[in-house]
N, C-alpha and C positions, 0 to 999 in steps of 0.2 A: 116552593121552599126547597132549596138545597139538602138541607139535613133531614127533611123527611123520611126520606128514602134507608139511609143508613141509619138511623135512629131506630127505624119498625124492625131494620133486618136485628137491630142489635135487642130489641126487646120480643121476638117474633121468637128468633133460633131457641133461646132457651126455654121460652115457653111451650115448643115444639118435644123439646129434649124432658123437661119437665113431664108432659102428658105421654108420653110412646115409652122414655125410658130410652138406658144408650146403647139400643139395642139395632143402634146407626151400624154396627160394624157389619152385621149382616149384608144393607146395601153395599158396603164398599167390597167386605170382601169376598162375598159367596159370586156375583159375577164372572170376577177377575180369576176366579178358582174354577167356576166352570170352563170357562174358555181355555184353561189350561186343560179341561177333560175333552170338551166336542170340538172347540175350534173357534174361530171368528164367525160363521155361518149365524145372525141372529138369528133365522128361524129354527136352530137348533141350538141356540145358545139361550134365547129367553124362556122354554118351557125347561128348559134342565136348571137354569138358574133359580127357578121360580120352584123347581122341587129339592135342586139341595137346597135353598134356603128355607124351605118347608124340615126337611130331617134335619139341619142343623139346630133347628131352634127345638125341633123335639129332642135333641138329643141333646140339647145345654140345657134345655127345663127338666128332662129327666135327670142328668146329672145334678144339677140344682135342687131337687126336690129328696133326692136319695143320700146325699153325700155326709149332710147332716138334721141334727133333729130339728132343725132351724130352716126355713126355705131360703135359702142365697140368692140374691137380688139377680137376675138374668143379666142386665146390664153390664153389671160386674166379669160375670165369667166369660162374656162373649169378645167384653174386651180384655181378657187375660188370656184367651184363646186365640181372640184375632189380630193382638198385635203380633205376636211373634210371626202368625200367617201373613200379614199385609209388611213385615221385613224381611222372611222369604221372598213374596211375590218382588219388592224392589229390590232386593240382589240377585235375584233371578234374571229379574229386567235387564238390570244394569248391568251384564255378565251376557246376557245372548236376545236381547230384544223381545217381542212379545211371540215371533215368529219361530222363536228358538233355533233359527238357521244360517244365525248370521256366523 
């Protein structure tokens, strides 16, 4: 069957997004932000990505949890936080490569 394929991805994503929360921005952007701190080297770029994405999220649920009397949905502020991070990172790009030495 043709449409199988796209059919599951289209009822799969959201029930992915559904159970985790859209707390997707982490995967996108805390990589792309380390490698701006240690470099392209993955064996120094996946344990540091792997711990600023560790302090980011404590310090979005701390914020989350402090800000008001109300606990603020994490999803919410990660992407309040990391769109403006993830249109740095492409004007960044788009201005001097990932290399920064063009």
């Amino acid at each position: 069957m043709p449409l199988a394929g796209p059919l599951d991805e289209r009822v799969d994503r959201p029930a992915q997004v559904a159970v985790s929360g859209g707390v997707g921005w982490v995967g996108l952007i805390i990589p792309h932000f380390g490698r701006m701190l240690v470099g392209p080297d993955h064996r120094v770029l996946l344990p540091a990505s792997a711990l600023l994405g560790g302090l980011y999220l404590l310090a979005v649920d701390t914020i989350a949890r402090a800000a008001t009397n109300q606990e603020i949905p994490l999803g919410l502020l990660t992407a309040l936080i990391g769109a403006p991070i993830f249109g740095y990172l492409l004007w960044r790009t788009h201005l001097r490569g990932w290399g920064g030495r063009d």
